[in-house]
N, C-alpha and C positions, 0 to 999 in steps of 0.2 A: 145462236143468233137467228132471229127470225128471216123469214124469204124478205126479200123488199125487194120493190124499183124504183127507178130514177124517173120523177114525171117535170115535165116540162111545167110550170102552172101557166103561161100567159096562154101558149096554145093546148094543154090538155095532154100533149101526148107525148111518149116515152121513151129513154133513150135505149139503143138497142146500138151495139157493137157491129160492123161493115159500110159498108157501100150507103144505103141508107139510117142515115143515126135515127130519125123518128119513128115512132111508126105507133100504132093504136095498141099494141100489146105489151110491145117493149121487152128487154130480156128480165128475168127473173133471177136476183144476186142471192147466194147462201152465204156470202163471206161481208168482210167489213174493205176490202177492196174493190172499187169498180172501175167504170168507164173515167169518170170525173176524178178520182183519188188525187192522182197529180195534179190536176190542174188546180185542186180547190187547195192541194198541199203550197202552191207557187202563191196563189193568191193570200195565204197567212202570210207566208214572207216577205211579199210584197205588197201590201195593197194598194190600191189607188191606180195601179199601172196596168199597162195593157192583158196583163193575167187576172184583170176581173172578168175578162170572157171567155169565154166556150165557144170553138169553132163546132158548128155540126153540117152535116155532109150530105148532102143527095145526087144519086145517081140519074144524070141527062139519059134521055131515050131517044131515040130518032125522032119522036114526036116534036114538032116546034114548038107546043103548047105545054112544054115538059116544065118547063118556069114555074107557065101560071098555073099548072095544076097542082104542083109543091106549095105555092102562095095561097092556092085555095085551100090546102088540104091544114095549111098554119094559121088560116083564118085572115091574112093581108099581116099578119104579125111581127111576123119576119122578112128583113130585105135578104132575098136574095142575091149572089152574086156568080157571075161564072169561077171558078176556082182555077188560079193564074198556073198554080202548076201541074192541075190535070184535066187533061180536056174534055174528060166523060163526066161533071164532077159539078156540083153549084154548092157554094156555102154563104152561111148566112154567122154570124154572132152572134151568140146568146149571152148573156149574167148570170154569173155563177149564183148570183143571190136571187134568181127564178125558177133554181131547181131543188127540189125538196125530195127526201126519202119517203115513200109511201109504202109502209109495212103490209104485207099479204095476212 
């Protein structure tokens, strides 16, 4: 299997596994397993339902400007939101049908 990543297409950038999911480089997969596997597996079983999205994750800083600097960095693309069960934490939902394999 070839290397691939997981890129985001509405804002360009790529998924990467921790604390922040996006980021300009993104992780590098050698297997036919990723980040998304599951989610995209629920979403054949189920479509239509709330498993057409992708949660992804960003880590708050002390900065107050910690928001808008994620919304800048998404291009206003993505709403973010504070994330109800961790306090360091903002998520937004993506479509699983915005994310495409990009072979290295």
């Amino acid at each position: 299997m070839k290397p691939y990543r997981l890129k985001h297409k509405p804002t360009g950038l790529y998924y990467q596994p921790g604390k922040n999911n996006l980021s300009k480089n993104g992780k590098v997969y050698f297997t036919a397993r990723h980040g998304l596997s599951e989610a995209i597996n629920r979403y054949k079983l189920y479509p239509g339902t709330e498993y057409q999205y992708f949660p992804v994750f960003a880590q708050k800083s002390s900065n107050k400007n910690s928001k808008a600097n994620i919304q800048l960095l998404t291009n206003n693309i993505l709403f973010w939101e504070d994330y109800r069960y961790g306090g360091y934490e903002i998520v937004a939902k993506t479509k699983l049908t915005d994310w495409v394999v990009e072979e290295l």
